[in-house]
PANU-534900 format. One record per atom (N, C-alpha, C): residue in one letter; x negated, y negated, z negated. Coordinates in pm, whole numbers, padded with zeros to 5 digits, always signed. Each point is the difference from the previous one (the first is absolute). Layout:
aXYZ ...
# end
This chain:
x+00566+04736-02803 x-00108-00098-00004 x+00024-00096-00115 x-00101+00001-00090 x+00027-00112-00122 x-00035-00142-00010 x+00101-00085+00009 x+00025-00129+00031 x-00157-00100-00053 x-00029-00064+00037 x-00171-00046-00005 x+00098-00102-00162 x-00061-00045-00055 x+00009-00090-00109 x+00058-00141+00069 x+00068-00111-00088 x+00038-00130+00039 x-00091-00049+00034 x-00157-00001-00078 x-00052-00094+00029 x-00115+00038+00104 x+00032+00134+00062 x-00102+00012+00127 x+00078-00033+00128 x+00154-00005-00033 x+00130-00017+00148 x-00053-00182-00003 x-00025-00063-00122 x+00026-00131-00013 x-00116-00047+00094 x-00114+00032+00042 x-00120-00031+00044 x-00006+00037+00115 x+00130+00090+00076 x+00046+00039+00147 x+00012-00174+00038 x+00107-00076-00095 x+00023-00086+00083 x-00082-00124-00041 x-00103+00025-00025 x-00105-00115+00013 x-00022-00024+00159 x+00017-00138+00003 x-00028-00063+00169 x-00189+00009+00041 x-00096+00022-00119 x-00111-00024+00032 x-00047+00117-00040 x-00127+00048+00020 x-00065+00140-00041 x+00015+00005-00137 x+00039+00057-00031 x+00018+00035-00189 x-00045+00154-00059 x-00034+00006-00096 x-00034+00175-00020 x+00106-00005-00077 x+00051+00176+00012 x-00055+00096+00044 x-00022+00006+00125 x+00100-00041+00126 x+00020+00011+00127 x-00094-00006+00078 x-00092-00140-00044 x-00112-00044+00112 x-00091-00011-00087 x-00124-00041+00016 x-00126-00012-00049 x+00008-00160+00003 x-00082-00041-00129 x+00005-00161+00017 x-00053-00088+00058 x-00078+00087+00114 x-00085-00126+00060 x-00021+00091+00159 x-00056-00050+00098 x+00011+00054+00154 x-00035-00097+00082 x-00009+00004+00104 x-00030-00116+00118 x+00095-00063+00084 x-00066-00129+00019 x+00092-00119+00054 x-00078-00043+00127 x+00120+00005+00141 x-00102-00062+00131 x+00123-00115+00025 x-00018-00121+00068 x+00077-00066+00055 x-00080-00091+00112 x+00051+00020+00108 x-00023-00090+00112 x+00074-00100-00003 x-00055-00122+00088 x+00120-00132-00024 x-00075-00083+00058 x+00052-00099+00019 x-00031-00117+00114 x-00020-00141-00114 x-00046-00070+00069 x-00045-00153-00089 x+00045-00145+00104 x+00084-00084-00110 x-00014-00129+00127 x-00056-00093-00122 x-00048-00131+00059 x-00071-00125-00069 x+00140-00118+00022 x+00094+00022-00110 x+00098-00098+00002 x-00016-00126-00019 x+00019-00070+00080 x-00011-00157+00034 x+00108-00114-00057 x+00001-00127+00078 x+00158-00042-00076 x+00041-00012+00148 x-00018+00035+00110 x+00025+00032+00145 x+00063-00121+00066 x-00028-00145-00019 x+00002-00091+00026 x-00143-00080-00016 x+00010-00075+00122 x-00142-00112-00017 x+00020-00073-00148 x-00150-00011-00078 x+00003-00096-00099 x-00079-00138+00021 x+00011-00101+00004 x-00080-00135-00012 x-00057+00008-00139 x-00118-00007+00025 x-00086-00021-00133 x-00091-00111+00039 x-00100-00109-00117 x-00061-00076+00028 x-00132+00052-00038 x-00117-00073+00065 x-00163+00017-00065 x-00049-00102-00017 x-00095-00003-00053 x-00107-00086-00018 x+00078-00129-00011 x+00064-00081-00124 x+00085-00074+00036 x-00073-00124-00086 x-00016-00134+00067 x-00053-00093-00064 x+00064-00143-00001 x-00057-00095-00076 x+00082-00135+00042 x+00050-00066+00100 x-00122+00088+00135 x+00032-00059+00142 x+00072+00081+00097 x-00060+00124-00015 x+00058+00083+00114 x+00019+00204-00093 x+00060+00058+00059 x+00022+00158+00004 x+00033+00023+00120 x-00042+00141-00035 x+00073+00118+00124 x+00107+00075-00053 x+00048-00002+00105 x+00150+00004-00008 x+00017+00137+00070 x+00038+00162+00062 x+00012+00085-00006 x+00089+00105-00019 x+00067+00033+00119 x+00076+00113-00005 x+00027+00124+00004 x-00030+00083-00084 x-00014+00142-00002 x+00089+00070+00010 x-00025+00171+00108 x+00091+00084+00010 x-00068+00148-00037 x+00023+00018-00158 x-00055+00111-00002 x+00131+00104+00048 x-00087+00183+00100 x+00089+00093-00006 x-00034+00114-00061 x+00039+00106-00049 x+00003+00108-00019 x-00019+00115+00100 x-00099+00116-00014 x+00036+00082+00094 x-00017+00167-00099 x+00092+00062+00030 x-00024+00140+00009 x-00118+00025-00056 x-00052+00100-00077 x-00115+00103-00013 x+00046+00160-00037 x-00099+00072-00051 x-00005+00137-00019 x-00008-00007-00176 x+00093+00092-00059 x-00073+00063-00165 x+00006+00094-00018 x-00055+00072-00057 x+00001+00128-00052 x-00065+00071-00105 x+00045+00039-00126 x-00041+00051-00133 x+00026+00199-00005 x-00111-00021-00119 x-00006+00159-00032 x-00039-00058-00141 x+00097+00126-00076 x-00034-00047-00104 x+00098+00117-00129 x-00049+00002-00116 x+00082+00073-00120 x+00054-00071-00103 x+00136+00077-00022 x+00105-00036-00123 x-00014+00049-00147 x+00029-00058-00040 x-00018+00056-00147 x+00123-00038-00074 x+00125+00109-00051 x+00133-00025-00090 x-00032-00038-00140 x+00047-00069-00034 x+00010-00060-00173 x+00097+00057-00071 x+00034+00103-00024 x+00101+00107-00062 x+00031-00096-00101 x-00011-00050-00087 x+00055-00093-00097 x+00034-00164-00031 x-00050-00031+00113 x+00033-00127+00034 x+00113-00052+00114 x+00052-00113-00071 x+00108-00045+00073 x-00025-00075+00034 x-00089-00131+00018 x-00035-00093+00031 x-00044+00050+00160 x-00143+00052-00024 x-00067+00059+00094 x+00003+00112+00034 x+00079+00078+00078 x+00029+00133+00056 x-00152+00048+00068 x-00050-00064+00020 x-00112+00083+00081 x-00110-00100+00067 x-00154+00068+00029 x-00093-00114+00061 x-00039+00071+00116 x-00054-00024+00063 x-00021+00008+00149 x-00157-00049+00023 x-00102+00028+00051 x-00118-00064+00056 x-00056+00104+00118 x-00076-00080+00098 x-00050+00007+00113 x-00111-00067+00090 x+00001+00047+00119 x-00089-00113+00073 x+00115+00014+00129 x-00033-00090+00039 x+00110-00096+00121 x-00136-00094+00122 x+00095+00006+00110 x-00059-00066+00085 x+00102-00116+00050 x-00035-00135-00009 x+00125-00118+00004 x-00087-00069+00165 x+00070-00002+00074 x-00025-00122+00104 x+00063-00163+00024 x-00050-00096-00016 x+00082-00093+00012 x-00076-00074+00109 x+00151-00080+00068 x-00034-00080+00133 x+00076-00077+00013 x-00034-00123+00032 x+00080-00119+00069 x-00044-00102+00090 x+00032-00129-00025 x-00026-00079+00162 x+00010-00157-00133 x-00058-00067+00063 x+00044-00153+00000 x-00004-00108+00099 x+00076-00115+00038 x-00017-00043+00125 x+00017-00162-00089 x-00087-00097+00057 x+00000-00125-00101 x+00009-00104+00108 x+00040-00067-00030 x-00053-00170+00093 x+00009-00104-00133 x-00101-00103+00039 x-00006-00126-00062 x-00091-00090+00040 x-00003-00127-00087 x-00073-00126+00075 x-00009-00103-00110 x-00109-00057-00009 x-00032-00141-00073 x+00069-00085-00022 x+00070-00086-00094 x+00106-00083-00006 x-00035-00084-00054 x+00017-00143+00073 x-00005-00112-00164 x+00060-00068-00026 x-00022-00022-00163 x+00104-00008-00087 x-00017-00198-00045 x+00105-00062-00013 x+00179+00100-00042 x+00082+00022+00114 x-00020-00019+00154 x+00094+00002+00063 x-00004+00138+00078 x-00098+00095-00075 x-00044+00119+00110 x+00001+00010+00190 x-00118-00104-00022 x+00023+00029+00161 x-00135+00067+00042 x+00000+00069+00082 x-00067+00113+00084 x-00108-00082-00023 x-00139+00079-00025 x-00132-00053+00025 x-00076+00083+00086 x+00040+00082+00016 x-00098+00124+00118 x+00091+00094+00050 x-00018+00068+00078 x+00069+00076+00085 x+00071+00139-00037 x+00120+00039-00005 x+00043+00126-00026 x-00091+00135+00018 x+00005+00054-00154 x-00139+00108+00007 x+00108+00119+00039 x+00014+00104+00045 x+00103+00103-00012 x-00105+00079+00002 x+00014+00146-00087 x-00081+00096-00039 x+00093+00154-00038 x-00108+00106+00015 x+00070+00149-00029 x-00101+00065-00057 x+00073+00075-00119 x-00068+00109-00052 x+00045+00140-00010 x-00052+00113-00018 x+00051+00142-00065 x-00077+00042-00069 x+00063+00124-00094 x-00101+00036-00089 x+00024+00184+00016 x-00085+00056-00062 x+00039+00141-00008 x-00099+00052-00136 x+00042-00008-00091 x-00054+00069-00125 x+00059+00143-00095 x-00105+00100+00049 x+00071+00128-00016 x-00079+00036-00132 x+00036+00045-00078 x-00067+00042-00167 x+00065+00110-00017 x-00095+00090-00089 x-00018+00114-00049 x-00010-00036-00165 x+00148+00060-00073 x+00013-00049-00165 x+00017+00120-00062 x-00025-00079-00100 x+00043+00141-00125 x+00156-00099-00048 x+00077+00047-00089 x+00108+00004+00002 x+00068+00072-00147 x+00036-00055-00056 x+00129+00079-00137 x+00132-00115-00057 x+00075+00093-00031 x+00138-00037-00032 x+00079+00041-00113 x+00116-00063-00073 x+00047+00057-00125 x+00134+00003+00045 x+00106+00096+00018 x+00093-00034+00036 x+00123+00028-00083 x+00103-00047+00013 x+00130-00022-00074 x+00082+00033+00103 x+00083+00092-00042 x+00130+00067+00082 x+00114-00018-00053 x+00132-00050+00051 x+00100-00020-00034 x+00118+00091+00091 x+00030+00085-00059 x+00061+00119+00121 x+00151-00082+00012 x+00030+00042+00110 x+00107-00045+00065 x+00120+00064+00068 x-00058+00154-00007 x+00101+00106+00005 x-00040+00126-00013 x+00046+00103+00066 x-00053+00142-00002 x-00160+00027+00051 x+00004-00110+00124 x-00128+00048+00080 x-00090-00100+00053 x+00057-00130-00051 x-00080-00149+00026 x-00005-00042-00110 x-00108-00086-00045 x-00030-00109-00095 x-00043-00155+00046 x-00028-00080-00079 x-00122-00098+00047 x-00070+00015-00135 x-00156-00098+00162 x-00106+00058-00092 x-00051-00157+00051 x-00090-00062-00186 x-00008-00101-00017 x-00152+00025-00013 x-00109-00113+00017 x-00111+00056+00016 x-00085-00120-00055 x-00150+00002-00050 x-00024-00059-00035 x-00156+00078+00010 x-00145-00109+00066 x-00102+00053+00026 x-00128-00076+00030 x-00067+00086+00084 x-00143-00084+00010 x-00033+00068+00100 x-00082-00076+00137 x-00097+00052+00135 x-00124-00031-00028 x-00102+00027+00020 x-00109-00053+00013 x-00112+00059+00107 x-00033-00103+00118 x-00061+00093+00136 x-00070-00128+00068 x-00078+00077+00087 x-00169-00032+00079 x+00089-00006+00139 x-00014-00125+00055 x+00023-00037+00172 x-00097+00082+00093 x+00000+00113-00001 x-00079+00048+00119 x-00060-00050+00149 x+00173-00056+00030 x-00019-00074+00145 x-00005-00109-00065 x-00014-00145+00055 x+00060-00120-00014 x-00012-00089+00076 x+00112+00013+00083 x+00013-00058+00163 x+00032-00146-00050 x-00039-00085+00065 x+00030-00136-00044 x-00043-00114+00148 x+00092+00014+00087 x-00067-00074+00161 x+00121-00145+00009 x-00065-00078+00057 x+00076-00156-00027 x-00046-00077-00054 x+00057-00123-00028 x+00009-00065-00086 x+00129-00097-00063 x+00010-00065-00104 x+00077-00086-00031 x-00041-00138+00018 x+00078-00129-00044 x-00035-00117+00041 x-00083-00064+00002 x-00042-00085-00023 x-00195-00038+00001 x+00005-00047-00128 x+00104-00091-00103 x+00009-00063-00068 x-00004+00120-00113 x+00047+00152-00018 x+00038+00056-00101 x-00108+00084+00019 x-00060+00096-00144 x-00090+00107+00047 x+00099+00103+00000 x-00116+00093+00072 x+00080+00131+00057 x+00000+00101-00095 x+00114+00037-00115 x-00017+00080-00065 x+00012+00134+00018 x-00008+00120-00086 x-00017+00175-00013 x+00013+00010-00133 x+00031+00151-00027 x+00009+00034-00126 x-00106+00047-00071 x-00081+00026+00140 x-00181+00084-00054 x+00009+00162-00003 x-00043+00029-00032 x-00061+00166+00064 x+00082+00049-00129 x+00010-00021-00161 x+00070+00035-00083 x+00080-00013-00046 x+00109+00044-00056 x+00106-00023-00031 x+00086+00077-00076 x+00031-00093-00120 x+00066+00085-00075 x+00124-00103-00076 x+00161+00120-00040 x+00096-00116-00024 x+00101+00124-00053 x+00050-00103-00092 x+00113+00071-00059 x+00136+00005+00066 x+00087+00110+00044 x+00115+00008+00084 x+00060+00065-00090 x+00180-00007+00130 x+00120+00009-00070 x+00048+00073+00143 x+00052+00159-00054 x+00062+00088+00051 x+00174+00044-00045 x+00059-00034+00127 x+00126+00039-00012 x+00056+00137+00097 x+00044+00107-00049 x+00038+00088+00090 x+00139+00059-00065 x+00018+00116+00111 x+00146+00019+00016 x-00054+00173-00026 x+00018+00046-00062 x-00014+00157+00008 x+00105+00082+00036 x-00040+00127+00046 x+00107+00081+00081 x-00040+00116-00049 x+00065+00088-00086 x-00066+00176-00062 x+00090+00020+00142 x-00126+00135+00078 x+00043+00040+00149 x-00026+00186-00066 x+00133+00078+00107 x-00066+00116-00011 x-00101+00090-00017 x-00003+00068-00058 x-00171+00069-00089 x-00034-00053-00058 x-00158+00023-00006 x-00117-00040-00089 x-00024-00176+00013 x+00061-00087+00070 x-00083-00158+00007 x+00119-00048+00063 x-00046-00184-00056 x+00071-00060+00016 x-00037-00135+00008 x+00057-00101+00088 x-00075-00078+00070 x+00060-00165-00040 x-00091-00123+00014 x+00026-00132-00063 x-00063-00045+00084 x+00099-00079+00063 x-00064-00120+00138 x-00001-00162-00116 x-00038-00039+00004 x-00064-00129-00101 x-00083-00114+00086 x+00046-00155-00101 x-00036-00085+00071 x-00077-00033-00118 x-00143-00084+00096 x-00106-00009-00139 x-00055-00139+00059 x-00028-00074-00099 x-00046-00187+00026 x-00107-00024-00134 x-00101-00087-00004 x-00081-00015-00052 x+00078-00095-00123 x-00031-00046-00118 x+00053-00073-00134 x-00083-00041-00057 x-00157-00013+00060 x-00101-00095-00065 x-00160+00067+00067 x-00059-00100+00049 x-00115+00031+00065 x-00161-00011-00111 x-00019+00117+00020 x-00110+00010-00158 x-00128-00018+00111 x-00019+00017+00100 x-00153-00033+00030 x+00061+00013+00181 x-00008-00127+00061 x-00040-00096-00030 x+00091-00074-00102 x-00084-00104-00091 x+00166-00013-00155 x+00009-00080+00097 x+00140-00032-00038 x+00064-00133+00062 x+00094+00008-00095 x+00023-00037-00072 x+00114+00001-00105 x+00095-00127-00033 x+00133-00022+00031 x+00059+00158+00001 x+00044+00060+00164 x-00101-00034+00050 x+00071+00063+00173 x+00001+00162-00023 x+00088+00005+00136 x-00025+00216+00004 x-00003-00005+00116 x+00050-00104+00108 x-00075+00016+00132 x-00143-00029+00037 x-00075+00008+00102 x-00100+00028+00137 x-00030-00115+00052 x-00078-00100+00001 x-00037-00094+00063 x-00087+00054+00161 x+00044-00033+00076 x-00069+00037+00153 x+00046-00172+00074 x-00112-00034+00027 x-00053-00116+00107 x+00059-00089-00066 x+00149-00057-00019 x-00003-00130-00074 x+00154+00039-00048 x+00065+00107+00016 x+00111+00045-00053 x-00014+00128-00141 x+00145+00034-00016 x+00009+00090-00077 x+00108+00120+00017 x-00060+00084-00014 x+00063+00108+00049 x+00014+00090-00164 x+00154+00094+00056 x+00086+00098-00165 x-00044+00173+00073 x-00103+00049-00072 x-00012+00131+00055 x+00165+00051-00007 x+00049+00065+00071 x+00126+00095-00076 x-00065+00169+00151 x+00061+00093-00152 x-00043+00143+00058 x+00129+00046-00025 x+00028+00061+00126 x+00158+00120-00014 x-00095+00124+00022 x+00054+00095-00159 x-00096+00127+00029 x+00084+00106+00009 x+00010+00108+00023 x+00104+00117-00011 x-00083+00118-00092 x-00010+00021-00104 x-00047+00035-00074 x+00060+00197-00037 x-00052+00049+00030 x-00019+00145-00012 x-00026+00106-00168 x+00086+00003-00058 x-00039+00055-00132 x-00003+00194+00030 x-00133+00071+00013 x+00031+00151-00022 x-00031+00061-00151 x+00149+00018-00060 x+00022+00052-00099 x-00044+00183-00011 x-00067-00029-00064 x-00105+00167-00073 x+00136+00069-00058 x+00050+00134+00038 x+00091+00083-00089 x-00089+00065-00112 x+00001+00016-00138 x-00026+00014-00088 x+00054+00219+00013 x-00093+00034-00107 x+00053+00114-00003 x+00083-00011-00132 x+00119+00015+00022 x+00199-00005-00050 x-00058+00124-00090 x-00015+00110+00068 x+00000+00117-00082 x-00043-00008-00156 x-00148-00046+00023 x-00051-00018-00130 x+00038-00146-00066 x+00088-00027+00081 x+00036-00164-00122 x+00145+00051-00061 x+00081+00100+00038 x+00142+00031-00008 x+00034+00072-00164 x-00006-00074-00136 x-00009+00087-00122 x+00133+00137+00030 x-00037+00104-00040 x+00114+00123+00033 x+00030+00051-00134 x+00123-00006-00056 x+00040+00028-00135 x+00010+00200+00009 x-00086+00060-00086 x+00017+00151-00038 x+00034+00026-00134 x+00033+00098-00037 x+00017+00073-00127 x-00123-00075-00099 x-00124-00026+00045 x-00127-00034-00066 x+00032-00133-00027 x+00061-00040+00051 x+00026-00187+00055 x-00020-00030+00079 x-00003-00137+00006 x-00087-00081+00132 x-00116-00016+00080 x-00021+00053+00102 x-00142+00074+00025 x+00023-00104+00177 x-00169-00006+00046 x-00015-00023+00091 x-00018+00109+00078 x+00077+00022+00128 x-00065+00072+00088 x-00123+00078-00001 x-00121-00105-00006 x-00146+00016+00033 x-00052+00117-00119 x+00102-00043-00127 x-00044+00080-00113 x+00061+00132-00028 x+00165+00007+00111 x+00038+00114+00002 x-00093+00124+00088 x-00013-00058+00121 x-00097+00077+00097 x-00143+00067-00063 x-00074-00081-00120 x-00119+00038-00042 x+00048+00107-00093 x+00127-00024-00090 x+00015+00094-00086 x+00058+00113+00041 x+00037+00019+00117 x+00033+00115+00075 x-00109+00083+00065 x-00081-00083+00071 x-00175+00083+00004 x-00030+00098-00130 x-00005-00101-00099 x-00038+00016-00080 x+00048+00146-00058 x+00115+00047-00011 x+00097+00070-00005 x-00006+00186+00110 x+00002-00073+00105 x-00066+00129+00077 x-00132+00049+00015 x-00086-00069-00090 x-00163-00002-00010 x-00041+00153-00129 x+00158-00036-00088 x+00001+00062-00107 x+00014+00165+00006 
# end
């Protein structure tokens, strides 16, 4: 058996689909869960604050659990080092949380109570359907793991948009609105797994909110707090095997010949 060339063994140990081996591009699924990170302590904030009196106000925003899940295709950058590869899709993101407030009229300067303790509750449930792309940077880290540094954009329609409660009387009740779109920052851990694919569980947080702008926020305003999307995804890469045969140059008496061109000239040959 005649030894394949250096530089087709060298592309065995590429950690990501590389040709000859794989095809440069294939499909990506990852399921994953979503929480709305808080600062998980009550905050005192003030409203409406004037020469005589404010409200005064204690907020407990929480976080809860949701559902994510993307489908989506890769694309390898064979010559770039910066950017190893892009990725785009559509994704389904759920986000949910709670807020629980009390406050009361104060006047000033000695803040004393002017009306009666308001205590109030909210939740929210806003599930969106996005489109989704990414540029990513890989920094390998051994034989069969890398990290993977990420850098991107969501942009998606609130389908549902559960919004029951309220917040204090003094603050309005904010939302993010039915659209939404924002530039994020993806960090993952890659793992090359036996066979054809190989899989990247990744943590992803918003880095600037383009509609609604709020600049420079990247969190979620809901009822009178603020909430940090973060998504843990487990990310699914199925790598395409390439046909080897016809990428494998085979040195003959003639020279250097591809496969594909030996096989035709052999037809060719018994035709005669």
């Amino acid at each position: 058996m005649k030894q394949k060339p250096v530089s087709f063994n060298r592309h065995y140990n590429e950690i990501l689909p590389a040709k000859p081996q794989f095809k440069p591009s294939g499909w990506i699924l990852g399921p994953g869960v979503t929480y709305m990170a808080t600062t998980f302590v009550p905050i005192n904030k003030t409203f409406q604050k004037t020469d005589v009196s404010q409200f005064n106000a204690k907020l407990t925003a929480l976080g809860r659990p949701g559902l994510y899940a993307e489908v989506g295709r890769y694309r390898m950058f064979q010559y770039s080092k910066l950017i190893k590869y892009m990725d785009y899709g559509i994704s389904y993101k759920g986000l949910r949380g709670t807020e629980k407030g009390e406050g009361q009229w104060v006047s000033l300067p000695g803040e004393v109570a002017t009306t009666a303790l308001e205590q109030t509750s909210g939740q929210f449930g806003y599930h969106y359907a996005e489109a989704f792309v990414n540029f990513n940077h890989v920094w390998r880290l051994g034989k069969y793991n890398f990290l993977q540094n990420s850098i991107g954009a969501n942009a998606g329609y609130a389908f549902i948009s559960n919004l029951a409660g309220a917040t204090v009387s003094a603050a309005a009740t904010g939302n993010p609105g039915q659209f939404s779109t924002q530039l994020h920052y993806k960090l993952g851990y890659g793992i090359k797994m036996r066979g054809n694919w190989l899989i990247i569980p990744a943590l992803e947080t918003p880095i600037l909110n383009i509609l609604p702008f709020e600049p420079p926020r990247s969190s979620l305003g809901f009822f009178a707090s603020r909430y940090r999307p973060v998504i843990l995804s487990v990310r699914i890469f199925f790598m395409r095997p390439a046909n080897t045969l016809d990428c494998t140059p085979v040195r003959t008496r003639e020279g250097t010949k591809m496969p594909t061109d030996m096989g035709k000239q052999k037809q060719l040959d018994e035709t005669k």
